[in-house]
N, CA, C and O of each residue as an XYZ file, in Angstrom:
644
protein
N     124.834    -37.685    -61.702
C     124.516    -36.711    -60.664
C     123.953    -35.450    -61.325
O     124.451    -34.791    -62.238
N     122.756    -35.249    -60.637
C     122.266    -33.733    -61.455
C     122.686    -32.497    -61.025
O     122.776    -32.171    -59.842
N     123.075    -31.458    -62.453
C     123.747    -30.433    -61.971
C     123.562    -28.986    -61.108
O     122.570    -29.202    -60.412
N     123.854    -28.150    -60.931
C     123.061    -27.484    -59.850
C     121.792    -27.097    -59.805
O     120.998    -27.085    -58.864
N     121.636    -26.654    -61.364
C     120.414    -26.228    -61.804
C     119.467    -27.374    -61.828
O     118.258    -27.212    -61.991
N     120.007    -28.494    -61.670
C     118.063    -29.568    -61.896
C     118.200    -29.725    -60.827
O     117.174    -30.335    -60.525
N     119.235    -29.518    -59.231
C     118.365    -30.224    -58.259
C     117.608    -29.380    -57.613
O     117.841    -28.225    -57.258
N     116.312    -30.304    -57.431
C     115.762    -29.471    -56.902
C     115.507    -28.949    -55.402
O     114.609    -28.244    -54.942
N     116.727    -29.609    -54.756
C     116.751    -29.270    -53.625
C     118.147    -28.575    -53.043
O     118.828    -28.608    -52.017
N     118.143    -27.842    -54.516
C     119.323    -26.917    -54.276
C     118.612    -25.787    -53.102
O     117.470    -25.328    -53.114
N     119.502    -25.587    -52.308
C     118.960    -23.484    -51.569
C     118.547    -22.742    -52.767
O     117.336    -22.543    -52.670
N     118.948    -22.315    -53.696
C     118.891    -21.701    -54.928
C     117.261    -22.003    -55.386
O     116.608    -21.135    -55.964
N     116.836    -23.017    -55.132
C     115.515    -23.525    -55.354
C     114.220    -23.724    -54.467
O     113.223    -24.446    -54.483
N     114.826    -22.567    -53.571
C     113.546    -23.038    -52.163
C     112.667    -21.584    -52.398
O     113.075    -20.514    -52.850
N     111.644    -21.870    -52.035
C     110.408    -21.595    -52.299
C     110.682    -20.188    -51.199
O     110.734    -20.686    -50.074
N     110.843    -18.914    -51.104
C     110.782    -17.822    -50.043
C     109.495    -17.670    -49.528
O     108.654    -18.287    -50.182
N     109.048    -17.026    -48.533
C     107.970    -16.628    -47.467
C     107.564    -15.778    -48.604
O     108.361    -15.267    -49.391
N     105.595    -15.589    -48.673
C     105.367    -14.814    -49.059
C     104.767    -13.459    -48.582
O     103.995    -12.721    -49.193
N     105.277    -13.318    -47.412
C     104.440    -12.317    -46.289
C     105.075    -11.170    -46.335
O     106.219    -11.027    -45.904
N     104.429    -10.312    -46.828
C     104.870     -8.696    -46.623
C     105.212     -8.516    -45.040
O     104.315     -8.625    -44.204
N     106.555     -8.235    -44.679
C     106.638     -8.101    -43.480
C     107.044     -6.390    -43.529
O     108.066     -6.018    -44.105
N     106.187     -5.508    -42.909
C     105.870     -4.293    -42.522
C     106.927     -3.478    -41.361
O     106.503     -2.933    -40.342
N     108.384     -3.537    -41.770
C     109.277     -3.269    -41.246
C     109.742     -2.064    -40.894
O     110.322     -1.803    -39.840
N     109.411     -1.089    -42.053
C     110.288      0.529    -41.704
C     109.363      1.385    -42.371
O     108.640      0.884    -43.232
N     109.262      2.780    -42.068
C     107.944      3.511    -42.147
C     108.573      3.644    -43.773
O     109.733      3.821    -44.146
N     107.274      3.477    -44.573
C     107.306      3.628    -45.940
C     106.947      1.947    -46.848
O     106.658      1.773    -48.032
N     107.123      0.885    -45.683
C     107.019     -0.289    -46.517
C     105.664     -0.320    -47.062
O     104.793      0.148    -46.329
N     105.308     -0.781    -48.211
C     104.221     -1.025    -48.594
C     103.782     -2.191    -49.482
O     104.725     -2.976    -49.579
N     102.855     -2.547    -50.074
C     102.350     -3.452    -50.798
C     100.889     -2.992    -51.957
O      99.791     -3.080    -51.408
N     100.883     -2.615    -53.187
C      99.448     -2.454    -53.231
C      99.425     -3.832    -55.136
O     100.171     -4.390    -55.940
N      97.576     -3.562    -54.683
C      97.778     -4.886    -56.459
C      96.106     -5.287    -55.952
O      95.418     -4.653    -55.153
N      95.801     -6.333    -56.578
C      94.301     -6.749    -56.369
C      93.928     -7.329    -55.108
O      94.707     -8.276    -55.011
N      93.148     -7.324    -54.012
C      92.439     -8.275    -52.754
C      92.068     -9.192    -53.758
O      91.384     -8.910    -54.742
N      92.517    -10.252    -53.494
C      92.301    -11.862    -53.937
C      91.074    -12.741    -53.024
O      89.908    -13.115    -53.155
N      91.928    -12.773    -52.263
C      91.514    -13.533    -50.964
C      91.610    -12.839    -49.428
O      92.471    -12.001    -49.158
N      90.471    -13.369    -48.339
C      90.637    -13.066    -47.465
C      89.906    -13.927    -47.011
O      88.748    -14.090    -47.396
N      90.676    -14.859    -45.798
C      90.456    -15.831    -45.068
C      90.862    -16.020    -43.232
O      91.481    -15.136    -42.639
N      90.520    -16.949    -42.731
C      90.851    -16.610    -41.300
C      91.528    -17.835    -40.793
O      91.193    -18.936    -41.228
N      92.323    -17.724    -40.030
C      93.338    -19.221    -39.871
C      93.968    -19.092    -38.646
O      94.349    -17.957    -38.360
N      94.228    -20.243    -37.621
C      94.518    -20.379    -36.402
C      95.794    -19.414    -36.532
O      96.380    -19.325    -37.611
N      96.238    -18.639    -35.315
C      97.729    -18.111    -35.257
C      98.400    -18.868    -34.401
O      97.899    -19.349    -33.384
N      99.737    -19.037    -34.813
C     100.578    -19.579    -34.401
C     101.757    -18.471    -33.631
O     102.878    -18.686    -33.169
N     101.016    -17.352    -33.727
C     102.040    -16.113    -33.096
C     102.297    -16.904    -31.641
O     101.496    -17.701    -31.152
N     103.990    -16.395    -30.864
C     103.919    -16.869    -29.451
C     102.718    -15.709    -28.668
O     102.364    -14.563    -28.945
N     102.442    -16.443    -27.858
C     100.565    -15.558    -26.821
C      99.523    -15.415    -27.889
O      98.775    -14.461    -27.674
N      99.306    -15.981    -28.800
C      98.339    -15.968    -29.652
C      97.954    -16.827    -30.500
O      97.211    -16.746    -31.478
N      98.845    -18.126    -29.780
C      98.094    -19.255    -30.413
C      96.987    -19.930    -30.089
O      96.632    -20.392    -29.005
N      96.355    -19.941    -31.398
C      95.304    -20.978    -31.304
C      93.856    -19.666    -32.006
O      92.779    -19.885    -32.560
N      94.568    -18.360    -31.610
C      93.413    -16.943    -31.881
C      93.530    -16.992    -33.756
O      94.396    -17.255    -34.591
N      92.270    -16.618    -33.742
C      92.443    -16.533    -35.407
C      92.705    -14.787    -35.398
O      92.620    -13.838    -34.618
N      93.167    -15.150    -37.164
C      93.869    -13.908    -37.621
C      93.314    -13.743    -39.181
O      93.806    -14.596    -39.919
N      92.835    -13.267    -39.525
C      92.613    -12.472    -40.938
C      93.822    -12.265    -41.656
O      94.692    -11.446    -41.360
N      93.830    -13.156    -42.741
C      95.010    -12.924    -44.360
C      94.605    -12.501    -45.251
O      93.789    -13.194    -45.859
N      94.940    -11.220    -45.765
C      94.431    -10.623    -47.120
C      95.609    -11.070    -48.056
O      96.785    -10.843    -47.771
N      95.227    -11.688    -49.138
C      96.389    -12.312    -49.803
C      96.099    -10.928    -51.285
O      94.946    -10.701    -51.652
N      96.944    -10.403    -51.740
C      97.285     -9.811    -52.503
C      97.801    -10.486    -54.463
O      98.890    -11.046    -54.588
N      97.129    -10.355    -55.377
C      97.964    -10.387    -56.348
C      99.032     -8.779    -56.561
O      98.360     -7.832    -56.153
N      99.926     -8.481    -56.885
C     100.546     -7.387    -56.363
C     101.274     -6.725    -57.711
O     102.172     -7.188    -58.415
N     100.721     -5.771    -57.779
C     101.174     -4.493    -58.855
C     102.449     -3.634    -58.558
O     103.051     -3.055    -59.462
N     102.901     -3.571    -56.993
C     104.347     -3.578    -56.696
C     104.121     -3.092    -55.541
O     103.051     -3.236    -54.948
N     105.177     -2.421    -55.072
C     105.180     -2.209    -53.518
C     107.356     -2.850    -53.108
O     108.201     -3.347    -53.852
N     107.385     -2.483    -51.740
C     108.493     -2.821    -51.364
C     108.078     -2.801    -49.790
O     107.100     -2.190    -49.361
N     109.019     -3.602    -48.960
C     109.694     -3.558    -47.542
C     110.840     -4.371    -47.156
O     111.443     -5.151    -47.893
N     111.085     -4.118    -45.937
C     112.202     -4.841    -45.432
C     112.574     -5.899    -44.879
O     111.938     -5.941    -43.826
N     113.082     -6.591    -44.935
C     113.326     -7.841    -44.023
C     113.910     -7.513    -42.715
O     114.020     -6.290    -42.629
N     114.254     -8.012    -41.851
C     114.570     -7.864    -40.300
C     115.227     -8.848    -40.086
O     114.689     -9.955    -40.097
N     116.675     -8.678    -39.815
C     117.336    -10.316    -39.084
C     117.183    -10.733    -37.954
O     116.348    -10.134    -37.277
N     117.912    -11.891    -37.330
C     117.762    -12.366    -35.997
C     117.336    -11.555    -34.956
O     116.396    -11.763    -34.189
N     118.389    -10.258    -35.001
C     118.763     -9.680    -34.299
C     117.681     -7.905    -34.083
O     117.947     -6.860    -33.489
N     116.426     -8.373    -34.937
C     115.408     -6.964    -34.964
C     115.859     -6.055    -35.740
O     115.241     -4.990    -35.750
N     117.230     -6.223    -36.738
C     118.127     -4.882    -37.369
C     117.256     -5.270    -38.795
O     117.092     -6.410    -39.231
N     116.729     -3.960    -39.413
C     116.635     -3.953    -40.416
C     117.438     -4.287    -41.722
O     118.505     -3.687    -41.855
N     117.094     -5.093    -42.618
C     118.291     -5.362    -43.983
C     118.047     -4.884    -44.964
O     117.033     -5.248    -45.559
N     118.985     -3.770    -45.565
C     118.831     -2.839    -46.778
C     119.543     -3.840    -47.595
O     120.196     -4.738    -47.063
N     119.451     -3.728    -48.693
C     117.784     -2.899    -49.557
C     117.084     -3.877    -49.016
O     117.408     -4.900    -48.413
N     115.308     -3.058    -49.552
C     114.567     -3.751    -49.392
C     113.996     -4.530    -50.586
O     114.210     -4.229    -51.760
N     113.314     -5.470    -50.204
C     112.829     -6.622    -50.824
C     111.559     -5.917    -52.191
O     110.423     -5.492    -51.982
N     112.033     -5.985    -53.042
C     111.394     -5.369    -54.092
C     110.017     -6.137    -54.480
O     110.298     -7.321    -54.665
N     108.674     -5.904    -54.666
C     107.671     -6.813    -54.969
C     107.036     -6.663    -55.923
O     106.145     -5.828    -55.762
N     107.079     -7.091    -56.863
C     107.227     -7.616    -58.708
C     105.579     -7.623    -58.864
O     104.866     -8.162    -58.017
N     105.207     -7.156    -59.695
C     103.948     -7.175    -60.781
C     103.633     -8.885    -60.998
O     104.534     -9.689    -61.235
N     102.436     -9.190    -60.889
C     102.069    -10.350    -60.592
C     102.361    -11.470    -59.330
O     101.760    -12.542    -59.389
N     102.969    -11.299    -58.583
C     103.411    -11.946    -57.360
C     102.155    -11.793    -56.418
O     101.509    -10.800    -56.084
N     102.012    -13.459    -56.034
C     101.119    -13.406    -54.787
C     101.792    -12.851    -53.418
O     102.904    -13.292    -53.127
N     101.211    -11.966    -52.621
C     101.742    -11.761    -51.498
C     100.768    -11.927    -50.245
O      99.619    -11.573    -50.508
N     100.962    -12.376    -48.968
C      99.786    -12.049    -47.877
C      99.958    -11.262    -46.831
O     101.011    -11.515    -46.246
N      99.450    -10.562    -46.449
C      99.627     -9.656    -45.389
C      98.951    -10.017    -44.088
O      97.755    -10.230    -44.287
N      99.357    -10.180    -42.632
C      98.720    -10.346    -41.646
C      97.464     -9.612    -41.266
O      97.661     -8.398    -41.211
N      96.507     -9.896    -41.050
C      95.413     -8.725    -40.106
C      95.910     -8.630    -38.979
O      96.587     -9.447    -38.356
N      95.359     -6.982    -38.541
C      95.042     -7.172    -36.975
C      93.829     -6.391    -36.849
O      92.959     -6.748    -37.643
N      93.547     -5.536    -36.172
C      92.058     -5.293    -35.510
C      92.001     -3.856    -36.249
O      90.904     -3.678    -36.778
N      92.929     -2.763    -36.421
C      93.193     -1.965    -37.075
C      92.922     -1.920    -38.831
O      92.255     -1.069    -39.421
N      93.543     -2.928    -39.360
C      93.532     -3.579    -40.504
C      92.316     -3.775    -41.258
O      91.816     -3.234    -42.244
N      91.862     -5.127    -40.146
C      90.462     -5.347    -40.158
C      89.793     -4.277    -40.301
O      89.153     -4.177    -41.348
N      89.749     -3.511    -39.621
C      88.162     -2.661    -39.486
C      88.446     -1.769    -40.706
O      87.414     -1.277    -41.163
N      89.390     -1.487    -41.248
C      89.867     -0.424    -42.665
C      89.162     -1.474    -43.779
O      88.386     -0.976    -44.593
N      89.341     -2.466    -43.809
C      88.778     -3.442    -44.868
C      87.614     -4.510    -44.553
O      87.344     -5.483    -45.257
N      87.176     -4.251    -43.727
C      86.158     -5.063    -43.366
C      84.855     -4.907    -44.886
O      84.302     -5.906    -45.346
N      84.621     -3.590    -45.382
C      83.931     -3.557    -46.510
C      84.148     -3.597    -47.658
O      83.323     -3.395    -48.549
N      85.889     -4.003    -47.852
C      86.675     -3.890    -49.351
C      85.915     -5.323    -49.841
O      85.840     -6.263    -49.049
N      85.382     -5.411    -51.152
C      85.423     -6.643    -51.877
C      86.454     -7.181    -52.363
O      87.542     -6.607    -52.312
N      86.276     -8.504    -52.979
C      87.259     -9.001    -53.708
C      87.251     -8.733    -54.840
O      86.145     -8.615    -55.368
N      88.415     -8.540    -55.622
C      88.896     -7.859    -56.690
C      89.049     -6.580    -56.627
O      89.347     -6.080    -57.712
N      88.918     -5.547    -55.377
C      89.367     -4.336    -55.408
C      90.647     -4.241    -55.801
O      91.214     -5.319    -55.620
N      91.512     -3.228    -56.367
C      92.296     -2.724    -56.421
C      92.703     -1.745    -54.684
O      91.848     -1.007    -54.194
N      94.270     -1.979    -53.924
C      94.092     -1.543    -52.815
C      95.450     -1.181    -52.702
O      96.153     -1.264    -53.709
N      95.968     -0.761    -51.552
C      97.373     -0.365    -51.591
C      97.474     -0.581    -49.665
O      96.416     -0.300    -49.102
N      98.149     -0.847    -49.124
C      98.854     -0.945    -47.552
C      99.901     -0.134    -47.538
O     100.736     -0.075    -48.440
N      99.905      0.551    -46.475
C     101.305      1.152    -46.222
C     101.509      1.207    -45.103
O     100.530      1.456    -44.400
N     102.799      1.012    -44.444
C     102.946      1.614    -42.803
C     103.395      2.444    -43.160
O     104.251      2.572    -44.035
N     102.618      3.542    -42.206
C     103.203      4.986    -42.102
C     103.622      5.841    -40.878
O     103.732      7.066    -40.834
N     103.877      4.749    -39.694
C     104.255      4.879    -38.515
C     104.034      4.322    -37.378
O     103.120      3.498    -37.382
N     104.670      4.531    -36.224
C     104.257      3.919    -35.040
C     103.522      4.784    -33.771
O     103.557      5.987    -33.514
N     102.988      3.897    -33.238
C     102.442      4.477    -31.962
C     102.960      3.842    -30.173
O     102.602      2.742    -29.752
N     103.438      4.378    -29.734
C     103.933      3.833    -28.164
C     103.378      2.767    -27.587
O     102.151      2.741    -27.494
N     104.069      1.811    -27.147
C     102.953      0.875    -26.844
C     102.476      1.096    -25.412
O     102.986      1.955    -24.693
N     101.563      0.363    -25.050
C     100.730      0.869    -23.916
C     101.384      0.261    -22.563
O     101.350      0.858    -21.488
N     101.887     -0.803    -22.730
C     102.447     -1.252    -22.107
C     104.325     -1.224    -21.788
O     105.152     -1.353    -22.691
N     104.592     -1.072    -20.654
C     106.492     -0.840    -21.052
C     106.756     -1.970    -21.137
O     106.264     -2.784    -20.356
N     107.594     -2.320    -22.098
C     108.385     -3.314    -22.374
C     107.843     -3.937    -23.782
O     108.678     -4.426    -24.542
N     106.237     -3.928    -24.208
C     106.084     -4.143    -25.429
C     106.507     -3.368    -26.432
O     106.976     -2.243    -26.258
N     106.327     -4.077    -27.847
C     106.541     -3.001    -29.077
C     105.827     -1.755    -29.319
O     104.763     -1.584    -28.724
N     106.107     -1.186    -29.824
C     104.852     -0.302    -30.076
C     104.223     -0.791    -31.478
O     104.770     -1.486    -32.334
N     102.787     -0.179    -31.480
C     101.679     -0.706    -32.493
C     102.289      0.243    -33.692
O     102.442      1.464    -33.719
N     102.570     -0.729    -34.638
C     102.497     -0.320    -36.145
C     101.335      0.055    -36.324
O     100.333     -0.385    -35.760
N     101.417      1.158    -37.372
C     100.005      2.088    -38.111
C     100.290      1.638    -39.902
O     101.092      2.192    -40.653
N      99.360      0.482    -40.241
C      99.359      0.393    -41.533
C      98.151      1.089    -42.105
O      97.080      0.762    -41.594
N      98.121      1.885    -42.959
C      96.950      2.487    -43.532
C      96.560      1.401    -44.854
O      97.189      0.423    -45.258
N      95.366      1.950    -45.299
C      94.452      0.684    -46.701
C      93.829      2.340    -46.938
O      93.375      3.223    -46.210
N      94.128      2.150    -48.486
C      94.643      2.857    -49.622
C      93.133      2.311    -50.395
O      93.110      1.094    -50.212
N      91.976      2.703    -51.116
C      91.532      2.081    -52.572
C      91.747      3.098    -53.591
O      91.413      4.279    -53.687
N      92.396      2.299    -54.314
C      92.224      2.709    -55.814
C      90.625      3.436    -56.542
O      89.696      2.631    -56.612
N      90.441      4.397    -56.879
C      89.500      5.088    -57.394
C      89.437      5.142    -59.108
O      90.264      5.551    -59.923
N      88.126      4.563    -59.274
C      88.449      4.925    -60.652
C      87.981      6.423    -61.093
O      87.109      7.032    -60.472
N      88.630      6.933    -62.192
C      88.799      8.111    -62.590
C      87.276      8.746    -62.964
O      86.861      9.795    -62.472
N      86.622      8.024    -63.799
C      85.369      8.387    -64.558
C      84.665      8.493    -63.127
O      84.419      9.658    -62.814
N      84.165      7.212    -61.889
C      83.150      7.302    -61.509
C      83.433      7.149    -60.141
O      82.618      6.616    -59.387
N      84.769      7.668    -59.671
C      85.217      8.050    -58.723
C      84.694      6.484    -57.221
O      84.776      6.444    -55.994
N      84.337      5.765    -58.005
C      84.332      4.022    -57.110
C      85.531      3.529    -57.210
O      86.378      4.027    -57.951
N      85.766      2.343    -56.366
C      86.736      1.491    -55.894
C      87.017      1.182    -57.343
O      86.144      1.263    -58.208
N      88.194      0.845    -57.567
C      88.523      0.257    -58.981
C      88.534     -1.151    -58.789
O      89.242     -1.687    -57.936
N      87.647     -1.871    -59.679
C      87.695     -3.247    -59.611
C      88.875     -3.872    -60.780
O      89.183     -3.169    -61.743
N      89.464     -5.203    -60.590
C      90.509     -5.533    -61.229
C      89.656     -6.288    -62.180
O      89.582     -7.499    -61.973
N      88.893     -5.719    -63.347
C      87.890     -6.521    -63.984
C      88.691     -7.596    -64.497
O      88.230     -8.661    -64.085
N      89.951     -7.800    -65.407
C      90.329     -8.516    -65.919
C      90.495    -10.541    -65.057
O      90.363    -11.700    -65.449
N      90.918     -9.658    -63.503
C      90.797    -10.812    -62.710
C      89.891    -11.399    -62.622
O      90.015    -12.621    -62.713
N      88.426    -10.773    -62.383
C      87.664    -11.064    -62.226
C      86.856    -11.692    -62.970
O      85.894    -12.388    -62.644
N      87.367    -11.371    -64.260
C      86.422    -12.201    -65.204
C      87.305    -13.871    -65.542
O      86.938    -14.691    -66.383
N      87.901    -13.938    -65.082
C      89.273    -15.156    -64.760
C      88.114    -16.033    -63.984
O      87.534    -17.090    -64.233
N      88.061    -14.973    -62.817
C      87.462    -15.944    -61.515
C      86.253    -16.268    -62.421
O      86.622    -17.056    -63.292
N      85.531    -16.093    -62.486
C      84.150    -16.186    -63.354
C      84.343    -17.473    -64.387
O      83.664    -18.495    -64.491
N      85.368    -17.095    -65.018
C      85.604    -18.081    -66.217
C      86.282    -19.702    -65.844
O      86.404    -20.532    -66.744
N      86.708    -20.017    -64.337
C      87.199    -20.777    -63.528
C      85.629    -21.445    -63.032
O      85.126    -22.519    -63.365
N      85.212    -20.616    -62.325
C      83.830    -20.978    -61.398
C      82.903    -21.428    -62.528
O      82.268    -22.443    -62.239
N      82.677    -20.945    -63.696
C      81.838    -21.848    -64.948
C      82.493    -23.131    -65.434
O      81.836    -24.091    -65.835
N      83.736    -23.104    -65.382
C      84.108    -24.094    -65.874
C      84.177    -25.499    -65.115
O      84.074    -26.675    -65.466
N      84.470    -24.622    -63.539
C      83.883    -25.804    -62.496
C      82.373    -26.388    -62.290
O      82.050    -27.568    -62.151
N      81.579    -25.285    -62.309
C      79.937    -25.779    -62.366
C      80.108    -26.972    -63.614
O      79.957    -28.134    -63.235
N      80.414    -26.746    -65.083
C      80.250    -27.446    -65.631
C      80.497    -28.795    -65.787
O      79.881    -29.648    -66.428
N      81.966    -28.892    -64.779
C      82.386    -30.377    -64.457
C      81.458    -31.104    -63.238
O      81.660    -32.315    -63.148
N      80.638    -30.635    -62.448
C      79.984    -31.141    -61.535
C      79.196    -31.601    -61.696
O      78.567    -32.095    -60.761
């Protein structure tokens, strides 16, 4: 029988969500735009609508988790230097990054709420998008090192084709 540590279907061994969930004013996320793609939602009243994922390699950041019950859970979830993370779009989001490239350097933050328009809904989270500036030439900071990864991937694929 294998011991706790080799099975691999210990709890101890399950794979966590990687979604920055944007819980209490101050959560944030910042690190390189990787990816950004669009994929059916499965939200309830919004299935089937696509949604924009900016997937993050991540230089750090923190937020909170939320239980069953909508209560926030302290501490928050600490987010580690190199960790993929993805963040949901919405229309707000979108239009802040609609011109970010890939490999920017970027940062997300919620920094508050707004009433919702309707009674009985939530009110709209306010996430702001942050770019990194580089110092000398005051442009977006690109994550060159990534980038020359991607480059060195995409040649190596042309060459197998």
């Amino acid at each position: 029988m294998p011991t706790k540590n080799n099975d691999i279907f210990d709890d101890e061994n399950e794979v966590q969500s990687n979604w920055v969930k944007f819980s209490e004013v101050g959560d944030m996320v910042h690190g390189t735009l990787i990816s950004v793609r669009s994929v059916k939602s499965n939200l309830p009243g919004k299935e089937g609508e696509m949604q924009t994922i900016y997937e993050l390699k991540a230089d750090g950041g923190s937020f909170h988790a939320i239980d069953e019950n909508k209560q926030i859970i302290k501490p928050p979830i600490e987010i580690q230097e190199e960790e993929y993370w993805n963040v949901g779009g919405n229309f707000a989001l979108d239009q802040q990054l609609r011109n970010t490239k890939v490999g920017t350097k970027i940062g997300i933050k919620f920094t508050g709420e707004k009433p919702p328009k309707t009674k009985g809904f939530n009110p709209t989270k306010i996430k702001k998008v942050y770019i990194q500036k580089d110092t000398k030439t005051n442009q977006p900071l690109m994550d060159q090192e990534w980038l020359d990864i991607q480059e060195t991937i995409n040649n190596v694929e042309e060459m197998m084709t």
